[in-house]
C-alpha positions in Angstrom: -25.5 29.5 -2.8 -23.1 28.0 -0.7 -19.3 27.6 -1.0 -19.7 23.6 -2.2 -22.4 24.6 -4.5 -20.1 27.5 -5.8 -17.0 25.2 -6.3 -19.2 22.8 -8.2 -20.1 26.0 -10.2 -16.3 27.0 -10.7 -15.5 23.9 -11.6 -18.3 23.8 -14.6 -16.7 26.7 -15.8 -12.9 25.8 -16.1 -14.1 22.6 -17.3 -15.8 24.8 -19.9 -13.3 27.2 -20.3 -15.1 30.4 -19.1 -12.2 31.7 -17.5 -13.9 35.1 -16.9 -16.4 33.5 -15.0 -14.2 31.5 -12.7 -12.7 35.0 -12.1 -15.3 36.4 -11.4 -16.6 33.8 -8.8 -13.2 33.1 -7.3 -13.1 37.3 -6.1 -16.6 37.3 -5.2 -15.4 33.3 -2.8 -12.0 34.2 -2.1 -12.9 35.6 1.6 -15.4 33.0 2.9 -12.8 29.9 1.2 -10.0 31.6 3.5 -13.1 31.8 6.2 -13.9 27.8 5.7 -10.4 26.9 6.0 -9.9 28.2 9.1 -13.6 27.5 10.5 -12.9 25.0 14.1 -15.5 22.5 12.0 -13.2 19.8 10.2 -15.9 19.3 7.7 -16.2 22.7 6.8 -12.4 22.7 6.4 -12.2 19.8 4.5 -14.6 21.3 2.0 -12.9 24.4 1.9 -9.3 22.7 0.9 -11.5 20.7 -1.9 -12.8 23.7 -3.0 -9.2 25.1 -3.7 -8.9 22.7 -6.9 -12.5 23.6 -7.9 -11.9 27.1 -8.4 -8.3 26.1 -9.4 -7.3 28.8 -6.9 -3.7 28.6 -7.6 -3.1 31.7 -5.8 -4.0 29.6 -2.7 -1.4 27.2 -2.8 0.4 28.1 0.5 -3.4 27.7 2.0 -3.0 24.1 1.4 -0.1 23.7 3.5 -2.2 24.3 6.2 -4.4 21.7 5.4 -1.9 19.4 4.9 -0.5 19.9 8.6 -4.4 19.9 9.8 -4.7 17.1 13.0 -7.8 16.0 11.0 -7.2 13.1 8.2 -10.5 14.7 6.5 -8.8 18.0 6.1 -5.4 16.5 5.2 -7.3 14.4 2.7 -9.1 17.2 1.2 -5.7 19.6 0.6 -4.0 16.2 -0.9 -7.1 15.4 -3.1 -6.7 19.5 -3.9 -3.2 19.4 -4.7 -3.1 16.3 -6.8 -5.5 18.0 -8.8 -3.4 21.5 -9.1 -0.4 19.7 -9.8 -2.0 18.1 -13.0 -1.0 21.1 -14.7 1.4 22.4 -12.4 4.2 19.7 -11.6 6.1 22.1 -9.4 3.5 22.7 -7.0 4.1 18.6 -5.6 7.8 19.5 -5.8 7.3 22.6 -3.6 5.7 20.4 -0.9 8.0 17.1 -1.5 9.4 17.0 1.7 6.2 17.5 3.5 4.5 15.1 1.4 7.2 12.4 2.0 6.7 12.6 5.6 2.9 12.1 5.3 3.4 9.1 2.6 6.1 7.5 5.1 4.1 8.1 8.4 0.9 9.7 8.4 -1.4 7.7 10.9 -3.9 7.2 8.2 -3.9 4.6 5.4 -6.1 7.0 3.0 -3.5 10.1 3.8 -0.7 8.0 2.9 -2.3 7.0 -0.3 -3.5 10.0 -1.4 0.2 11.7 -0.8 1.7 8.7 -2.5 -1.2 9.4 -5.6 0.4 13.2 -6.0 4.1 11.8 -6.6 3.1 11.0 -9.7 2.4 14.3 -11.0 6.0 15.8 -10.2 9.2 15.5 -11.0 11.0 11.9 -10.5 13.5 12.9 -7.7 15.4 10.1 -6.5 15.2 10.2 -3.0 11.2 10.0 -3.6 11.5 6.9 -5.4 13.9 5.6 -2.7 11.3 6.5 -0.1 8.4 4.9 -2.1 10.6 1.7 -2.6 11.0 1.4 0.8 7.1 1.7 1.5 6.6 -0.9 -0.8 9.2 -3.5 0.4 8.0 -2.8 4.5 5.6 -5.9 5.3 4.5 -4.3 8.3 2.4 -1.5 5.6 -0.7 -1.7 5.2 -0.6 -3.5 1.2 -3.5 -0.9 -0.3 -0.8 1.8 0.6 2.4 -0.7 -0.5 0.4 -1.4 -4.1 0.0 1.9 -4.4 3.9 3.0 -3.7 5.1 0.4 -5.7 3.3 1.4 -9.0 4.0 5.1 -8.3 7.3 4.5 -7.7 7.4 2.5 -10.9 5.9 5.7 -13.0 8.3 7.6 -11.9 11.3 5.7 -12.9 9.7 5.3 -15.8 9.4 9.2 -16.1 13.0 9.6 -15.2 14.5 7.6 -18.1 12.0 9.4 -20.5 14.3 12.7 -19.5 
């Protein structure tokens, strides 16, 4: 088994709620997923930052700042695709990484980067200066309009979300 096929595997069982399982399989992964995310092939690391929701390693967290800092737009894809999917349950882990996430929603080279860090606001808390930024992103004509859309209806959750408080 390899570590993709053993993520799909951990992922079957949280989905399933065989939580013992999942344990299990995350000690017996935990060493080659550190091993992957650190391997000089960005695919390998891209599936290794994936595989961080899969097993819903939450002890990995800080891992996924790495990622997120990666020169590849895989890799930095594949820790925001992992973190939008921890933070489902978990709203603090986007607001541990707000600042570095506004900075790759503002002016990450990559449209798909931006998008996907724009995607994982929603799942925090509605701080104000993250709506602000996300205003701005959707009122600049000179962004791409795939990445405005998408600030513009996150931005519009979260002010939703803020008069629900």
């Amino acid at each position: 088994m390899d570590l993709s096929q053993a993520a799909a595997l951990a992922d079957e069982y949280a989905q399933s709620g065989r939580e013992r399982e999942l344990a299990t399989l995350r000690g017996e992964w935990a060493d080659e997923l550190e091993a992957s995310a650190r391997n000089p092939d960005y695919r390998v690391r891209a599936l290794a930052y994936r595989a961080i929701a899969q097993f819903r390693f939450r002890q990995k967290l800080e891992l996924l700042r790495r990622g997120l800092e990666d020169d590849s737009p895989a890799v930095r894809g594949s820790a925001l695709i992992a973190l939008e999917g921890l933070s489902r349950a978990h709203p603090g882990d986007v607001n541990a990484y707000r600042p570095l996430l506004h900075e790759l929603a503002a002016r990450d080279p990559n449209v798909a980067v931006r998008r996907l860090a724009i995607v994982c606001f929603k799942n925090g808390t509605p701080a104000r200066e993250t709506i602000v930024i996300l205003d701005g992103i959707a009122a600049d004509d000179e962004t791409d309009a795939e990445v405005r859309k998408t600030a513009r209806s996150v931005s519009l959750l979260l002010v939703k979300k803020s008069k629900q408080r």
